[in-house]
C-alpha positions as CSV (number, residue, x, y, z in Angstrom):
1,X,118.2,108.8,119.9
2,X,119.5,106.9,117.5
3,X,118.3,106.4,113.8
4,X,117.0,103.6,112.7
5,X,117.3,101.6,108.9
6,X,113.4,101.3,107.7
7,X,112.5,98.7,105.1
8,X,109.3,98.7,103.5
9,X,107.8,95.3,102.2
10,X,104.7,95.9,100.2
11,X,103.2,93.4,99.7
12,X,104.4,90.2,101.7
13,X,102.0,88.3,99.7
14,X,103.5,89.3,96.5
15,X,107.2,89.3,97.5
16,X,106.6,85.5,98.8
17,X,108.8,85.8,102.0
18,X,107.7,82.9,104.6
19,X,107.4,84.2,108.2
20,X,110.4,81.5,109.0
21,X,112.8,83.2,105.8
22,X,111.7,86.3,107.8
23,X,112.5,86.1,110.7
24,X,116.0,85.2,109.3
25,X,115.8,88.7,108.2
26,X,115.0,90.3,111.5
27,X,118.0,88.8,113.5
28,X,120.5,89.1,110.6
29,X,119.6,92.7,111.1
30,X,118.3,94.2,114.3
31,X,119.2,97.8,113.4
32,X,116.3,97.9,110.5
33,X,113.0,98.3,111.5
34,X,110.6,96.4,109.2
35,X,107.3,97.4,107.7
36,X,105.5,94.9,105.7
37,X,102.2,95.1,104.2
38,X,99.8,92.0,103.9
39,X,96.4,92.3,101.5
40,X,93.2,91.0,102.7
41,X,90.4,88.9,101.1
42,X,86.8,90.2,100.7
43,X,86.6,88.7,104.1
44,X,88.6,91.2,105.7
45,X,91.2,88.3,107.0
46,X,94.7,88.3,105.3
47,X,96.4,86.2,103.4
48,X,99.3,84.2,104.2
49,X,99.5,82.3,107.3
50,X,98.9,83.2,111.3
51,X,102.2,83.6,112.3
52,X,102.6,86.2,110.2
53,X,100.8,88.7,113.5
54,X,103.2,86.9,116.0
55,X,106.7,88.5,114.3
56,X,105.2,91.8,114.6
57,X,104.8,94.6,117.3
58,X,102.0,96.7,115.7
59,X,98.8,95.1,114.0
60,X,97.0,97.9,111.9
61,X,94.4,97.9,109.5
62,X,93.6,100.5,107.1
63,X,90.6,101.3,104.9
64,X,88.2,103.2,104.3
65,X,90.3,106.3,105.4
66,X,90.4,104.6,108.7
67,X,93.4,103.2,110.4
68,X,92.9,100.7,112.9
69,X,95.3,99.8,115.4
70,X,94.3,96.2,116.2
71,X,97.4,95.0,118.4
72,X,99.8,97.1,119.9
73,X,103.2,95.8,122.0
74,X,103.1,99.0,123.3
75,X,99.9,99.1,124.9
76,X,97.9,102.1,122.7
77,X,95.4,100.4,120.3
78,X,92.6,102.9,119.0
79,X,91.0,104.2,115.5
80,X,92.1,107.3,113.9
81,X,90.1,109.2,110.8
82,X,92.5,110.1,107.6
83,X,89.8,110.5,105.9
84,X,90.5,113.7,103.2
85,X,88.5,115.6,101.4
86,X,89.9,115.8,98.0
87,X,87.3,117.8,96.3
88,X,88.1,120.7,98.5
89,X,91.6,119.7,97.7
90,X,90.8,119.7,93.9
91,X,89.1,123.1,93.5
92,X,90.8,125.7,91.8
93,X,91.8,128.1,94.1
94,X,90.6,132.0,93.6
C-alpha cells in the first residue's frame, strides 16, 4: 500500500478557504489526503456554506467524548465513546 501526504486544516472557518479555492487544492494534489475541521454554532450546524459536506468522503462530529460518523462514502456510519477518565488518569500512582 502506498503512503499517503495528510494535511490537516484546523479550522476551515479560520483559514478562510472557499469550498471552490479548495477544491483547486484537491485536484492540484490527489496524492494528499485532506482533513479539515469546521466549528459549529450553539446550534450544532457549522459554519461556512453547504457545499462544504459535498467535497468530502467522511462527515464526523465530535463532542462530548463522542465521535459521530454522520456520512460515510464508504458505507460504515456509527457512534463510538472516547470518552476518558482523567481523574483515574491524574492520580498519583502508588
Amino acid at each position: 500500500m502506498r503512503r499517503k501526504n495528510k494535511v490537516f486544516l484546523d479550522t476551515i472557518t479560520t483559514l478562510g478557504i472557499e469550498p471552490k479555492e479548495f477544491e483547486i487544492l484537491l485536484k492540484d494534489n490527489p496524492k494528499v489526503s485532506f482533513v479539515y475541521i469546521l466549528q459549529t454554532n450553539k446550534a450544532g450546524t457549522y459554519y461556512g456554506k453547504k457545499s462544504w459536506e459535498h467535497l468530502c468522503d467522511v462527515v464526523v462530529r465530535f463532542e462530548d467524548g463522542v465521535l459521530d460518523i454522520e456520512k460515510s462514502r464508504f458505507g460504515d456510519t456509527g457512534s463510538y465513546n472516547f470518552t476518558i477518565n482523567y481523574e483515574a488518569i491524574c492520580e498519583p500512582q502508588q
